[in-house]
Backbone bond lengths (Angstrom), bond angles and torsions (degrees), N, CA, C in turn:
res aa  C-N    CA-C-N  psi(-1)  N-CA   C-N-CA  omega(-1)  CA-C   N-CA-C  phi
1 X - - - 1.448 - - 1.522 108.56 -
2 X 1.399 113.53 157.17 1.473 119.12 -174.31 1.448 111.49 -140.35
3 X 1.057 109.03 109.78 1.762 107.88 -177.68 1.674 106.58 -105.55
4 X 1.322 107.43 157.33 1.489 96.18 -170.62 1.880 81.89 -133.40
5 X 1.197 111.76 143.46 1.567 139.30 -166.00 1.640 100.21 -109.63
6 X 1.344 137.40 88.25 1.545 131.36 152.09 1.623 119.36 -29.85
7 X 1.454 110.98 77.11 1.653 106.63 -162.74 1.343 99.00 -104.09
8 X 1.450 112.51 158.35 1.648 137.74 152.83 1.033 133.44 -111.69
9 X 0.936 145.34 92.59 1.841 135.28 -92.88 1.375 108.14 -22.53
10 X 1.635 131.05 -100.65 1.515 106.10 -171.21 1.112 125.81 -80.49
11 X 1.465 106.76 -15.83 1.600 124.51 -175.27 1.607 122.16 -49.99
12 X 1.314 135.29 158.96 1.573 118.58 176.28 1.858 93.42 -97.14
13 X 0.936 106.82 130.46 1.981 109.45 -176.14 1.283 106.52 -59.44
14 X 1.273 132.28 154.11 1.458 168.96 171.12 1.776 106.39 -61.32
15 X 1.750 101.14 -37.32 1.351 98.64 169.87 1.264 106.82 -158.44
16 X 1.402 131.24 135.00 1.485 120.28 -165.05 1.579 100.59 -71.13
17 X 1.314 133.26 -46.74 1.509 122.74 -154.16 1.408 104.61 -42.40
18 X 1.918 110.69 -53.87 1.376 104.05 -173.21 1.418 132.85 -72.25
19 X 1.351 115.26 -10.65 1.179 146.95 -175.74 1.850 95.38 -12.93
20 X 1.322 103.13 148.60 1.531 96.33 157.65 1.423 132.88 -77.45
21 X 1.867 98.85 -30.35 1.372 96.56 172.61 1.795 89.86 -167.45
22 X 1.524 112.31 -153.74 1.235 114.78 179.94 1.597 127.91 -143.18
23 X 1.394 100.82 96.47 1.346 108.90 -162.83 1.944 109.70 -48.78
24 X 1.464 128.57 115.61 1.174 130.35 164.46 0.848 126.37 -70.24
25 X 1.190 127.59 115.84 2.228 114.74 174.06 1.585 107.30 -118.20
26 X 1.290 116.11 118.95 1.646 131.97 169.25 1.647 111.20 -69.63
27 X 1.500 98.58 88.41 2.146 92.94 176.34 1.167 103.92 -78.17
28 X 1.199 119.37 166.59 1.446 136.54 150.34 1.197 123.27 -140.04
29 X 1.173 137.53 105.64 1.467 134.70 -157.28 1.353 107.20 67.32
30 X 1.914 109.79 -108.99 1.906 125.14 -178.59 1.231 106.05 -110.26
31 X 1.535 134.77 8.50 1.075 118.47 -171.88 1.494 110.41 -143.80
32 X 1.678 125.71 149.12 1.086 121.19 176.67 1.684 109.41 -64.43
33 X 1.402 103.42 162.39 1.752 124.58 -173.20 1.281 101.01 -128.24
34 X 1.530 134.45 -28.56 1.175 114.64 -159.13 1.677 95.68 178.74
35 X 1.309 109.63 147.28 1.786 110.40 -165.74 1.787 106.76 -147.78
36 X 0.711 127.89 137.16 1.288 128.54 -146.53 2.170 111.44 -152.89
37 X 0.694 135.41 132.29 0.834 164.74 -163.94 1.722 118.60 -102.92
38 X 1.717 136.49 69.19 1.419 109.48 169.99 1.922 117.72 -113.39
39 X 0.924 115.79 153.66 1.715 105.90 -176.20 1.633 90.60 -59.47
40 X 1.504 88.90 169.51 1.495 101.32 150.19 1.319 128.81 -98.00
41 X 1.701 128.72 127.42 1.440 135.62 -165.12 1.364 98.61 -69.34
42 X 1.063 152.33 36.16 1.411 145.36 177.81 1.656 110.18 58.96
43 X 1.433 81.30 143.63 1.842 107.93 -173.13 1.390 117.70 -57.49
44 X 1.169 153.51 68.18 1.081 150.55 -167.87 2.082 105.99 -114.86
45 X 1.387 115.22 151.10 1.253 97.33 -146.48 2.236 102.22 -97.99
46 X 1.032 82.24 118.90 1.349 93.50 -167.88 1.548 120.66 127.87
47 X 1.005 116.33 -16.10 1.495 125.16 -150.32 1.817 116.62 -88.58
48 X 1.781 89.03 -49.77 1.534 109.28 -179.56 1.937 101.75 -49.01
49 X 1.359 132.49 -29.20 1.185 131.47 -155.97 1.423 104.37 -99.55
50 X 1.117 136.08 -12.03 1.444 143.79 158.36 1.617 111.61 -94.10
51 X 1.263 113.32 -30.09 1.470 110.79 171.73 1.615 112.59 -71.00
52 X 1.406 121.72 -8.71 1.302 119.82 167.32 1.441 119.36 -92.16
53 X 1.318 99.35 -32.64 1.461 114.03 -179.89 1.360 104.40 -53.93
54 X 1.344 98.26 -59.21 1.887 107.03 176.96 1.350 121.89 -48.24
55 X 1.252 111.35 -15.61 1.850 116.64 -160.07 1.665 83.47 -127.41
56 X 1.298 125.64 31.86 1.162 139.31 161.90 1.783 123.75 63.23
57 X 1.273 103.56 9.29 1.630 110.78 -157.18 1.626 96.57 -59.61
58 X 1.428 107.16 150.87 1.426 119.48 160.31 1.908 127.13 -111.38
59 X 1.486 81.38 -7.14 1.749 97.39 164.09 1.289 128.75 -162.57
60 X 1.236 141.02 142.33 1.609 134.71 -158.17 1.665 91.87 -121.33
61 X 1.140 100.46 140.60 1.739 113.57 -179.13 1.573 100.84 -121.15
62 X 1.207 143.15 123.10 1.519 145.87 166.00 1.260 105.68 -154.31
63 X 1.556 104.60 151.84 1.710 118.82 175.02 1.339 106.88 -53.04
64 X 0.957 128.19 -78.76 1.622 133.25 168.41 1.269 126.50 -114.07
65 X 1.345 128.07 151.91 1.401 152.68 168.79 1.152 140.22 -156.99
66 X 1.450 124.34 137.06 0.976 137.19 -142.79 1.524 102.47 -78.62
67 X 1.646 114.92 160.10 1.280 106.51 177.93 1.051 145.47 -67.73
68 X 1.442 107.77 -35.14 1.751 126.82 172.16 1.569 94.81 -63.77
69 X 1.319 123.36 -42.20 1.338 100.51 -164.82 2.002 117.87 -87.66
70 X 1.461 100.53 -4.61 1.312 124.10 164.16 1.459 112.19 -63.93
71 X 1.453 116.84 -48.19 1.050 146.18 148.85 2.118 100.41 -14.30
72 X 1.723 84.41 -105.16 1.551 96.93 -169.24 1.440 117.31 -52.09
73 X 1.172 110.29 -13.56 1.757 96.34 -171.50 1.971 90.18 -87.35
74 X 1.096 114.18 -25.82 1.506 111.49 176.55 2.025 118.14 -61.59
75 X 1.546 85.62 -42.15 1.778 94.45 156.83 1.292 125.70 -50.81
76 X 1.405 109.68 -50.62 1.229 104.53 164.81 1.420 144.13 -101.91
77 X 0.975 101.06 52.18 1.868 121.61 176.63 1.169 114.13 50.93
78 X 1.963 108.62 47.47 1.300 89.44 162.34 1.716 95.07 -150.70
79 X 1.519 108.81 146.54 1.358 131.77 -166.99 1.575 112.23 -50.42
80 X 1.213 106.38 139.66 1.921 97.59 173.56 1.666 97.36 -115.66
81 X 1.459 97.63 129.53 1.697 110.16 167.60 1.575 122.25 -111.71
82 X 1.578 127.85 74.01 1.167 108.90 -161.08 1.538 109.84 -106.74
83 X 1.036 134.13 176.80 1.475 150.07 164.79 2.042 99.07 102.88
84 X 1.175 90.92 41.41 1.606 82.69 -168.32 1.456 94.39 -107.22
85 X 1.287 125.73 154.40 1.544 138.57 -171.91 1.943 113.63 -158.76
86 X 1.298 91.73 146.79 1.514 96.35 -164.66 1.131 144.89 112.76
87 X 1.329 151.92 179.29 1.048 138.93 -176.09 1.687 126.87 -50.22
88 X 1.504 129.23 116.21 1.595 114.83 176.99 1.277 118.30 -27.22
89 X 1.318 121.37 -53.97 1.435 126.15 -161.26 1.564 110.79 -98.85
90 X 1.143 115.70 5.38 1.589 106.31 166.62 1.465 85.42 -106.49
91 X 1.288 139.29 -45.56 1.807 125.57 -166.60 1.755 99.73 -63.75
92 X 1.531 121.46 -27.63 1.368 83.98 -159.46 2.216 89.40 -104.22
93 X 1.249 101.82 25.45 1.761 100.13 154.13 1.438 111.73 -107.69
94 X 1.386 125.63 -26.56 1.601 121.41 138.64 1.587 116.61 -32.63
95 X 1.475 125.74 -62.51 1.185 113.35 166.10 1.130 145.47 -31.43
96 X 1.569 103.57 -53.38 1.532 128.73 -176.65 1.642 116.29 -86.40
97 X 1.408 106.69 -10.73 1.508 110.12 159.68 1.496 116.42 -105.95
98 X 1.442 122.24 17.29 1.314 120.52 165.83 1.512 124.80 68.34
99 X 1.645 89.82 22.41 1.444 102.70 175.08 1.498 132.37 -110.58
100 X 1.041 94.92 -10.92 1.651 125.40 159.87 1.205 124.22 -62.91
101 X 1.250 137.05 61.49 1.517 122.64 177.57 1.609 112.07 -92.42
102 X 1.576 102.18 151.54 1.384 106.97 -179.49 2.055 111.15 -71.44
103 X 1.643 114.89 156.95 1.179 114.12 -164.37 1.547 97.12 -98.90
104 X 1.435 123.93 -17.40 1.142 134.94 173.08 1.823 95.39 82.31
105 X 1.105 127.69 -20.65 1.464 103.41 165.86 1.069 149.70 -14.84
106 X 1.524 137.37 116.44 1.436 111.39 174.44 2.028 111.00 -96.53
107 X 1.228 87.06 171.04 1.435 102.56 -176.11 1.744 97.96 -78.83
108 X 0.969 141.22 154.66 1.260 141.36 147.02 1.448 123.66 -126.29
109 X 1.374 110.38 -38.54 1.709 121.04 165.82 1.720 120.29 -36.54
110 X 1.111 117.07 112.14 1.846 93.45 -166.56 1.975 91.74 -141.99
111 X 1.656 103.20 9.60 1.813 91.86 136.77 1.959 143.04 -69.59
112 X 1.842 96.72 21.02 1.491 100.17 -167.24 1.428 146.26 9.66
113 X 1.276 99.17 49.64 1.515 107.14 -161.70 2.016 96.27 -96.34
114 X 1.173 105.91 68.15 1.365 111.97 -173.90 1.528 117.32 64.00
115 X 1.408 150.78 10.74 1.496 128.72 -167.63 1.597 72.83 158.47
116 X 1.880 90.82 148.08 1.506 144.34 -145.58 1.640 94.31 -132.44
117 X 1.338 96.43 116.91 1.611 106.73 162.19 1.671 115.90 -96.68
118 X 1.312 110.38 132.53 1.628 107.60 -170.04 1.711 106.92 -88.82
């Protein structure tokens, strides 16, 4: 499995579009295998949800996101985890201990001035 983390350097982002990039984590069973690091190709609308697909993700974790794009990444077979905050690597062992659930929020704020009002 491959989850991809909306990070700001270690942080999980406030909103994936702007994200700086997208933290990768390789599970296997309960534990990470492999962690990875890619920028983000710029926000364009539709795009971010095939650019994961491509980089193989099977679930996206971010503070907020918008609906359409909650939407498409669900089109394409891969999980949305949002309302999550905090460190990359403690949210995505929250994940893997099943303590992490998504808040289902959507983003609506779309002046990106760092943080998403629900």
């Amino acid at each position: 499995m491959r989850v991809a983390v909306a990070s700001d350097g270690n942080m999980v982002s406030g909103h994936f579009g702007h994200c700086e990039g997208f933290t990768l984590y390789d599970i296997d069973n309960i534990k990470v295998t492999n962690k990875v690091f890619v920028e983000n190709p710029g926000h364009r609308p539709g795009y971010l949800p095939v650019f994961l697909k491509e980089q193989k993700a099977d679930v996206i974790i971010a503070g907020g996101m918008g609906e359409t794009a909650q939407e498409l990444f669900v089109q394409n077979g891969i999980e949305v985890v949002v309302g999550a905050q905090g460190i990359s690597d403690d949210v995505i062992n929250q994940y893997i201990g099943g303590v992490l659930k998504s808040t289902g929020s959507i983003c609506t704020e779309h002046a990106h001035e760092g943080h998403c009002n629900d």
